[in-house]
C-alpha positions in Angstrom: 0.0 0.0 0.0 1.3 3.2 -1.4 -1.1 5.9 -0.3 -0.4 9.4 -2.1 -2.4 12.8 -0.7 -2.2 16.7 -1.4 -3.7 20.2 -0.7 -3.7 23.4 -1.9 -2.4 24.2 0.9 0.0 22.9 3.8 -3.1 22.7 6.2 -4.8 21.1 3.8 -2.7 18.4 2.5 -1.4 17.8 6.8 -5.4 16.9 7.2 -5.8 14.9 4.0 -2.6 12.6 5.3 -3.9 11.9 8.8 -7.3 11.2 6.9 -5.0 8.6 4.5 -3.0 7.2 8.0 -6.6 7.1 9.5 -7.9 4.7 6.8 -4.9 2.6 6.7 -4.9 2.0 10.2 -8.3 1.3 10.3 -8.1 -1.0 7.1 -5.0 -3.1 8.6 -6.7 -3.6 12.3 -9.9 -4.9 10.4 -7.8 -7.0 8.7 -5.5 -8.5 11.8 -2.5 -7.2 9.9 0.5 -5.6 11.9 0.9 -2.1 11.9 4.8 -3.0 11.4 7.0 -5.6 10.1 9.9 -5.0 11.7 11.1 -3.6 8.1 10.6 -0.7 5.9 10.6 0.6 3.1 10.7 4.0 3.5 13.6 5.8 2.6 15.5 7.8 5.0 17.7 9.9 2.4 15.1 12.8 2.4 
């Protein structure tokens, strides 16, 4: 799961993203998924 989100404006795109984490927490509890593997995929060269 890749979820993507924007705004027109910084306020705007900060509450789309907690709406996306929201969903995705919601969607993985339903599911009895973990929240975390223990690895990620996220890159930390930002």
């Amino acid at each position: 799961m890749h979820p993507v989100t924007h705004g027109d404006t910084y306020g705007e795109a900060l509450k789309n993203a907690q709406e996306v984490l929201e969903l995705m927490i919601d969607t993985f509890l339903e599911g009895d998924m973990p929240l975390l593997s223990g690895k990620s995929s996220i890159n930390s060269g930002i």
